[in-house]
DRENDO-1510 file (C-alpha; in Angstrom, 1 decimal, always signed):
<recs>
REC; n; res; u; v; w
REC; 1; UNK; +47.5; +13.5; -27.5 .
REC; 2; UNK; +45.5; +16.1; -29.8 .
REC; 3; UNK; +41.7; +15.3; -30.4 .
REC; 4; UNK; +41.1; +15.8; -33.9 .
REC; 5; UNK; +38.0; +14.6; -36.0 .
REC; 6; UNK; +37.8; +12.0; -38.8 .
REC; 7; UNK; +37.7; +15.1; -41.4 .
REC; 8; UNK; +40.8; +17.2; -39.5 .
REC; 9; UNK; +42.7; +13.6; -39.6 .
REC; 10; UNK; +41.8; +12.8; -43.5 .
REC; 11; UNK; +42.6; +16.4; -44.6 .
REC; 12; UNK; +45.6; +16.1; -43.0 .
REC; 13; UNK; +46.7; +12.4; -43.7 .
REC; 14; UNK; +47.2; +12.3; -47.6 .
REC; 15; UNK; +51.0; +12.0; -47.8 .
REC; 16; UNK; +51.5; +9.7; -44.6 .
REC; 17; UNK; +53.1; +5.9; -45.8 .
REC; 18; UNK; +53.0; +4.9; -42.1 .
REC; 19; UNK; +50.1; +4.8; -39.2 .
REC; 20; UNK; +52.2; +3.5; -36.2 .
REC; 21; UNK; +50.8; +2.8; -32.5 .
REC; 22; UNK; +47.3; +1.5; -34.4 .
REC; 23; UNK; +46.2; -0.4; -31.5 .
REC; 24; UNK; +46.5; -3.9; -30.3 .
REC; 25; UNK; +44.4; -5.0; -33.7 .
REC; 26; UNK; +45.2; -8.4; -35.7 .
REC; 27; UNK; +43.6; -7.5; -39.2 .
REC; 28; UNK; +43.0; -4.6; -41.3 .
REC; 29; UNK; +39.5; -6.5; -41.8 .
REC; 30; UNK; +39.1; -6.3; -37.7 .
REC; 31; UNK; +40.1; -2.6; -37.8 .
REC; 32; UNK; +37.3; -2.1; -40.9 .
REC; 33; UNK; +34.6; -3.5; -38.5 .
REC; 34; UNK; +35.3; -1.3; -36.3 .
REC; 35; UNK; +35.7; +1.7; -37.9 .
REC; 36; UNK; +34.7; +1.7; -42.0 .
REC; 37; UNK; +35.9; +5.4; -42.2 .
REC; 38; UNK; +39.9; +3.8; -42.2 .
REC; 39; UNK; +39.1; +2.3; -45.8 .
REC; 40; UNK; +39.6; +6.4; -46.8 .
REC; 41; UNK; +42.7; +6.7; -45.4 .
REC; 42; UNK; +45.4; +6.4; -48.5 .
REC; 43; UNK; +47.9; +5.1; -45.2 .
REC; 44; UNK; +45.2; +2.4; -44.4 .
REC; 45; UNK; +45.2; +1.0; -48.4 .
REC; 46; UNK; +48.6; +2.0; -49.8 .
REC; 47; UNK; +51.0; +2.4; -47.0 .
REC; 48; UNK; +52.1; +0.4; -43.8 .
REC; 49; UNK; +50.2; +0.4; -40.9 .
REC; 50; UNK; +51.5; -1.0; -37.5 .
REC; 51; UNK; +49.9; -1.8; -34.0 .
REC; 52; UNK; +51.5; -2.7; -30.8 .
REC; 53; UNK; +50.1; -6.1; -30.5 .
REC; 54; UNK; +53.5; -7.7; -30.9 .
REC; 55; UNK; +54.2; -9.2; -28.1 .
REC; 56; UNK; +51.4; -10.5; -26.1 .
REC; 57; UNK; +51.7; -12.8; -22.1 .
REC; 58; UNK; +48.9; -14.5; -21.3 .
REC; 59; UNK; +46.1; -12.4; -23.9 .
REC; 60; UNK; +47.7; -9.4; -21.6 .
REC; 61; UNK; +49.9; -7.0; -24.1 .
REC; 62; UNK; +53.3; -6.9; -23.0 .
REC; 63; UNK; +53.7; -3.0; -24.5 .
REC; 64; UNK; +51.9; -1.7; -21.7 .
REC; 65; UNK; +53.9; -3.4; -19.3 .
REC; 66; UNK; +57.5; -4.0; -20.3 .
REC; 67; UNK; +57.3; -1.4; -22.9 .
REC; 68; UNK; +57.3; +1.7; -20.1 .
REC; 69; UNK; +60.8; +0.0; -18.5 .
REC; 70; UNK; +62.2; -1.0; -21.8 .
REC; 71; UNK; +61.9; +2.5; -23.7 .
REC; 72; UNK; +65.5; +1.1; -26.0 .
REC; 73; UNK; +63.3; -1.8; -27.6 .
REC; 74; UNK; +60.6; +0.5; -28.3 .
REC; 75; UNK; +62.6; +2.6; -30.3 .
REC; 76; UNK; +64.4; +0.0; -32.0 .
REC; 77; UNK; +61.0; -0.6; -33.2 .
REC; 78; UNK; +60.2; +2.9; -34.3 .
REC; 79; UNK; +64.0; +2.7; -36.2 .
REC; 80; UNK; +63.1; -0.4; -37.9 .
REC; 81; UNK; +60.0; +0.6; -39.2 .
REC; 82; UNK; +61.5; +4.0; -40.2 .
REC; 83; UNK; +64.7; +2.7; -41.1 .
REC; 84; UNK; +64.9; -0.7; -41.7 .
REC; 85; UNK; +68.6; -0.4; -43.1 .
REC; 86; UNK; +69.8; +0.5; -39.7 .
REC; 87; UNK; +68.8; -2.8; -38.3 .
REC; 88; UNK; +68.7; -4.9; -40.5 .
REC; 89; UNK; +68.8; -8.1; -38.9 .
REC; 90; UNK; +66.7; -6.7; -35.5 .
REC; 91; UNK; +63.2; -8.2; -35.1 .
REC; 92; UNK; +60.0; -6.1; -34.0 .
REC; 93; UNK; +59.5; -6.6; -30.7 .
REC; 94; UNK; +56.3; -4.7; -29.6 .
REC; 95; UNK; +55.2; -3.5; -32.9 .
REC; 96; UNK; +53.8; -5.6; -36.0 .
REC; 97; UNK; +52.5; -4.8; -38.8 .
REC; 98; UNK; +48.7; -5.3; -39.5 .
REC; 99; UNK; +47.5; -6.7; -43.2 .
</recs>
């Protein structure tokens, strides 16, 4: 992981239409409260943005704990968002979309 600042991120960020791996957050609203600086992102308001908090046992998130053994439906994920024409009929498993 790189540690970059809320200014290196937005300078940087202008063309991005996807924000993947956004945490384990339900809402765009939730991730606002948190944070109010991820209204100025252009990914956060135009494009698609995507947490891992699909695919939850027992309030525990299953990415963290399946996800490390099952590396394949991980990156089915990342082809579906990417690629949605590859699999078209696959499901997210550990990713969802946040709105």
């Amino acid at each position: 992981a790189v540690t970059m600042s809320f200014e290196e991120v937005f300078s940087k960020a202008k063309s991005v239409k996807y924000w993947v791996n956004a945490g384990n957050h339900i809402s765009k609203k939730e991730m606002l409260n948190m944070n109010p600086f991820y209204g100025k992102l252009d990914v956060f308001n135009k494009g698609y943005v995507y947490g891992i908090g699909g695919r939850e046992k027992e309030k525990a998130n299953d990415f963290f704990e399946s996800g490390i053994v099952r590396a394949d439906w991980v990156l089915k994920d990342y082809i579906k968002i990417f690629h949605p024409e590859l699999l078209p009929n696959y499901q997210l498993t550990y990713m969802k979309e946040v709105k």
